[in-house]
N, C-alpha and C positions, 0 to 999 in steps of 0.2 A: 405782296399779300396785304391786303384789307386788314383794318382792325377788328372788325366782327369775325372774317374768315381767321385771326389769330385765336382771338376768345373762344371760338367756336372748336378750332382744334383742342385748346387748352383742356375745355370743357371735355370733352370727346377722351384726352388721355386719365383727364381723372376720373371719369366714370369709370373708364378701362380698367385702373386700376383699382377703383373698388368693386371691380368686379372678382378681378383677379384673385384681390386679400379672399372675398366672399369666400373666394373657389377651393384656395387656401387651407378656409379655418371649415370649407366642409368636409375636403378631402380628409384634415387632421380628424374630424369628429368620427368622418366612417371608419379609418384606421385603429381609432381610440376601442370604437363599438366591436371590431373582431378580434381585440385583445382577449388574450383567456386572462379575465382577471381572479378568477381561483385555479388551484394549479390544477393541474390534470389529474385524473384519475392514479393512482396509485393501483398496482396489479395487486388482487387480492387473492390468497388461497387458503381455502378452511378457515377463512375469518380474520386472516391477518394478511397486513400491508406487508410486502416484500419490500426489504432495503439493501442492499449491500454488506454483507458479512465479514468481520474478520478471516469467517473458516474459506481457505480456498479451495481444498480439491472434495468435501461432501458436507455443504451446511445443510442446517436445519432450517432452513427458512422460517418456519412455523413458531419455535419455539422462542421464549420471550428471554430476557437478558440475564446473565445472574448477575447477583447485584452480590459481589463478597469482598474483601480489601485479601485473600488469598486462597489461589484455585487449589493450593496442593488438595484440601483435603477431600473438595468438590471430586477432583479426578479421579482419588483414591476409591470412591462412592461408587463413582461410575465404574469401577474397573471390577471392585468386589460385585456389583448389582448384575455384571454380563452373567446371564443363567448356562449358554452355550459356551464349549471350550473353554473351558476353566483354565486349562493349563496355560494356555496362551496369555491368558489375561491374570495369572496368576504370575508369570513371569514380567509381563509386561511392567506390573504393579512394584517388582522390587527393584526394577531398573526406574520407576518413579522416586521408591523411597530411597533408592543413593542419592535422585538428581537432587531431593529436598535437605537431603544431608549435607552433602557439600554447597546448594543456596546457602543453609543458617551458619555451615561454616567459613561462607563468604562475606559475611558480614560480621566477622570481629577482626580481618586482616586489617591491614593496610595495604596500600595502592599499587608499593610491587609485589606484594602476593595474591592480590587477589585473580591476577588472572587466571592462575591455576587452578584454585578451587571450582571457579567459573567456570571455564571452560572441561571440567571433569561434570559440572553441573549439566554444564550443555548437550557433553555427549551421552547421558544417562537418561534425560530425558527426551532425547531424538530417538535413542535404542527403544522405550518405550511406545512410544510413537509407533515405530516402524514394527515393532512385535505386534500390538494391539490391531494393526494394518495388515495384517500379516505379508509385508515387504521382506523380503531376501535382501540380505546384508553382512558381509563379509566382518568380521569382530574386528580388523586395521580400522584404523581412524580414517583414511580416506584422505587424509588432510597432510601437507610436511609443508615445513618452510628453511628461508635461508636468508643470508646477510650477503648483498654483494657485495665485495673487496673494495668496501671503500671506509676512508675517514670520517666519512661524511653524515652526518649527527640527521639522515635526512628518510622521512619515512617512505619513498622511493628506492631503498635500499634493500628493503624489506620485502620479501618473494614469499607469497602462498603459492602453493600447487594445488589443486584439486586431482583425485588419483581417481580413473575409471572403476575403484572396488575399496567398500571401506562403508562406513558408517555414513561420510558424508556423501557418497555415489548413491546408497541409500536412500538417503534424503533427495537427493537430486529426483532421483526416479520416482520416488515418491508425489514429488511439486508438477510432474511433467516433465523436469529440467532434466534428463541425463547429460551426465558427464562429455565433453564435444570433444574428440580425441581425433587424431591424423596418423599417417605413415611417421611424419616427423616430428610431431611431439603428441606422446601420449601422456598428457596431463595438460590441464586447465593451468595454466598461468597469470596473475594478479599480482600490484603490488600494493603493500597497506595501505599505502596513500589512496591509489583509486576505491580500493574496497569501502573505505569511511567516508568518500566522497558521494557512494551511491544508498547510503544509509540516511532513513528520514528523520528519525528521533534524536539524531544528530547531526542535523545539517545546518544550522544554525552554527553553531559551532565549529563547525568548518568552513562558512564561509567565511566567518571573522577571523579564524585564522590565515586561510588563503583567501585574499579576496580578490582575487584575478581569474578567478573561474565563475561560470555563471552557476547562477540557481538553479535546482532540478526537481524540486516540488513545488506545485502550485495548490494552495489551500482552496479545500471545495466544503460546501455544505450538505448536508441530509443527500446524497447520492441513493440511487431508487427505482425503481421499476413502476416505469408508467405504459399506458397503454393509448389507441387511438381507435376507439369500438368500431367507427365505421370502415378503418383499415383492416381492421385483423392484424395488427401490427404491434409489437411493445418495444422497449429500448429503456438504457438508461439514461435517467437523466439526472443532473447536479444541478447545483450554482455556483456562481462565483463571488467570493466577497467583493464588496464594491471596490476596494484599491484594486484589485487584479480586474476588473470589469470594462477590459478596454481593449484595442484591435491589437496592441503586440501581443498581450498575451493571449489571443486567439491563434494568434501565427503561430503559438509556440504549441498549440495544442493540437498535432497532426490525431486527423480520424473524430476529431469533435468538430461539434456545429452549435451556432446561438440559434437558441427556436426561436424562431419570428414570430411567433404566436401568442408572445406574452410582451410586457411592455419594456423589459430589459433597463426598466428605468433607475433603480435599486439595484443593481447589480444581475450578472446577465446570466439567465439560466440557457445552459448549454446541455447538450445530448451527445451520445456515438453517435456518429454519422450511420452505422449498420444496425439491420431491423432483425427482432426474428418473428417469428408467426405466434398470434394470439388470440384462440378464437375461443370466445364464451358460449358455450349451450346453459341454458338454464340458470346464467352467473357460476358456471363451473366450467373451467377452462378442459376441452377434452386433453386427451394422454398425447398427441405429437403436440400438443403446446408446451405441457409441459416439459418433456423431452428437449422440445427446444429451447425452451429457457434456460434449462441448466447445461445447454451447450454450450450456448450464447455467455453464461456467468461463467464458465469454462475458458472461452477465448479469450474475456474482456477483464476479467477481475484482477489478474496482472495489472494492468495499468493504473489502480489504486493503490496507496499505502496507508498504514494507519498510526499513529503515534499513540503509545500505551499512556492513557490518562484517564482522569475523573472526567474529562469532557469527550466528546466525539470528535476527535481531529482525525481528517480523513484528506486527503492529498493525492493529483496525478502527480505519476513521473512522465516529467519529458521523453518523447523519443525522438526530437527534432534535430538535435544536436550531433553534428557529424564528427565525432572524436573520438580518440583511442579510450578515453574516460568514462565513457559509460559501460558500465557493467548489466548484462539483459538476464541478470540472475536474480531470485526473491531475494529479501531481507534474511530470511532464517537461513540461508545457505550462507550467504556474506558476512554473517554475525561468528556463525561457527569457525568459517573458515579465519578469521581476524582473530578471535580468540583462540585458535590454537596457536598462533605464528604470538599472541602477545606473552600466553604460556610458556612456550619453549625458551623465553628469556628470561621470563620472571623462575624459570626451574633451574636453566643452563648459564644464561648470561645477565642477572640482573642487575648489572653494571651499564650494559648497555640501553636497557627498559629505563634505568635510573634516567641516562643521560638524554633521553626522547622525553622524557615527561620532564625535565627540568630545560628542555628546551622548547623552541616557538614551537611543537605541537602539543608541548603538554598539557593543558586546559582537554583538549580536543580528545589525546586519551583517556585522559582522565575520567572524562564526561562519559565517552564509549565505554571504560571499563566499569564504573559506577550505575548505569541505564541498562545497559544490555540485557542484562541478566532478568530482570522486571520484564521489557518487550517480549526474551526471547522465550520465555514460561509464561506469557500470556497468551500469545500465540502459538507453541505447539498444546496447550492445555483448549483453544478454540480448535485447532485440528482433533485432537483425541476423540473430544467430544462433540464436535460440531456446532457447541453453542457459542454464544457471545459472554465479555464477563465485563461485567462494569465496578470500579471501586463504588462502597456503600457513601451515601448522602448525595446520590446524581440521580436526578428525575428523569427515569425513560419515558 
């Protein structure tokens, strides 16, 4: 080959190649231009943005946050202000005022008595609950547990049952969840260990206690009801904080998707993979939209949890995870059922309760037994009433 025929090719590759880059940085510019660089629409109804609520089975979507550092009395409000059926809500109201009784008298125990008081807390404000709902429920507890025959200082030893009739079957039926019973065992079986393993307000705490299990919340932000006007389509969507912003933790997120539609540069906003219909007349969505929305929040809002704070911590649970370990029940049923099994020791065998909290889970009940109580009256007080509640000094 010639010297000019070398130059000549030379030449020829580098044009090539700047054409190439050219082609490159146009294709990135047209990419860059079909970003949505404000987020989507937010669904709106009667003038407010819909978000994702504490309450699960009848929110108020409409209604704006209360802002109080304690619902008792907000409930109380709500309970005396019901005009219809008084008697109902006149009962429901003194099965509130036990729960608040034994709250303030849970707060001058110490750590092996308080689960008693607590969990007398817990089943008085579930009974309310479920009056005000007007749910059928058996006056048993619904709940027993047991120590299996062993030495062994280990919270695997520790047997809830769930009983198809009782307060907490009640509750069950309440959430959707009834009781899952067979020919050969009629009751729900758990052990402590799993039950605190599938609790979010304390999983922190669990995993530094066990740290040979994986994590089962993944931290999300502002989760919300957006829409797609030329679909007729809406869905939720979240993000993700930028550490969790990357392809394992997509893998772990079965039924979500990252929208391509935004630049996922900052952390990547993700959606339900499933739609439901949302169609606007007049900027007012007609009545099967609506209908379907609160289907749709119906299906999916299981798959959130929320952590009782001054801030908005909001989290999916995994369902990716093929183990005998995860538990496909809400927090308010797992809370109940935990605190009656930590009850029955701190009543019967506080000897035992002693030697778990001075051993490697101690921190872990400790934290369960001291938090719970807060979660678990912050969310059946979002059930009763449907609203959301925020501690006072937090800017909605």
């Amino acid at each position: 080959m010639t010297l000019d025929r070398i130059q000549s090719v030379k030449k020829s590759v580098y044009v090539n190649r700047k054409r190439v880059k050219k082609l490159e940085e146009d294709l990135k510019d047209v990419k860059s231009k079909i970003k949505t660089k404000d987020p989507r629409p937010t669904i709106i109804k009667d003038n407010n943005e819909l978000t994702i609520r504490k309450t699960i089975v009848e929110p108020n979507f409409t209604s704006k946050a209360v802002l109080t550092d304690s619902t008792w009395h907000y409930v109380e409000m709500y309970f005396k202000r019901r005009k219809s059926d008084k008697k109902k809500y006149e009962e429901a109201l003194n099965y509130w005022n036990q729960s608040k009784n034994f709250f303030n008298a849970t707060e001058t125990l110490d750590i092996l008595s308080k689960p008693l008081t607590t969990y007398y807390c817990f089943l008085n404000a579930t009974k309310a609950l479920l009056t005000c709902k007007s749910i059928a429920f058996d006056t048993k507890h619904g709940v027993s547990g047991k120590r299996r025959d062993s030495k062994s200082n280990n919270l695997n030893n520790e047997i809830i049952f769930i009983h198809p009739s009782g307060v907490l079957s009640g509750l069950c039926n309440y959430l959707g969840q009834p009781v899952r019973t067979n020919i050969k065992q009629r009751r729900e079986e758990y052990t402590l260990k799993d039950i605190l393993y599938n609790l979010e307000f304390i999983h922190r705490a669990y995993t530094m206690t066990y740290t040979n299990q994986s994590e089962l919340f993944i931290p999300v932000e502002e989760p919300r009801f957006v829409h797609e006007k030329s679909l007729k389509k809406g869905w939720i969507e979240t993000k993700l904080e930028p550490q969790y912003s990357n392809k394992s933790t997509m893998s772990k997120l079965k039924g979500f998707e990252m929208d391509p539609s935004y630049e996922n540069s900052n952390g990547y906003v993700i959606r339900i993979k499933k739609r439901f219909k949302w169609n606007i007349l007049r900027n007012r969505p007609d009545d099967m939209s609506v209908a379907a929305l609160r289907s749709y929040y119906k299906n999916h809002r299981k798959r959130f949890r929320y952590i009782y704070s001054a801030n908005k911590l909001w989290y999916i649970k995994r369902n990716d995870l093929n183990n005998s370990h995860l538990i496909d029940r809400d927090s308010l049923i797992l809370m109940f059922g935990a605190m009656h099994r930590l009850s029955e020791m701190s009543r019967y065998d506080p000897n035992t309760l002693d030697k778990h909290l001075s051993g490697k889970a101690g921190w872990l009940i400790s934290e369960f037994t001291t938090k719970s109580i807060y979660q678990f009256i912050d969310m059946i007080s979002s059930e009763i009433t449907g609203d959301d509640f925020r501690v006072t000094g937090f800017r909605t």
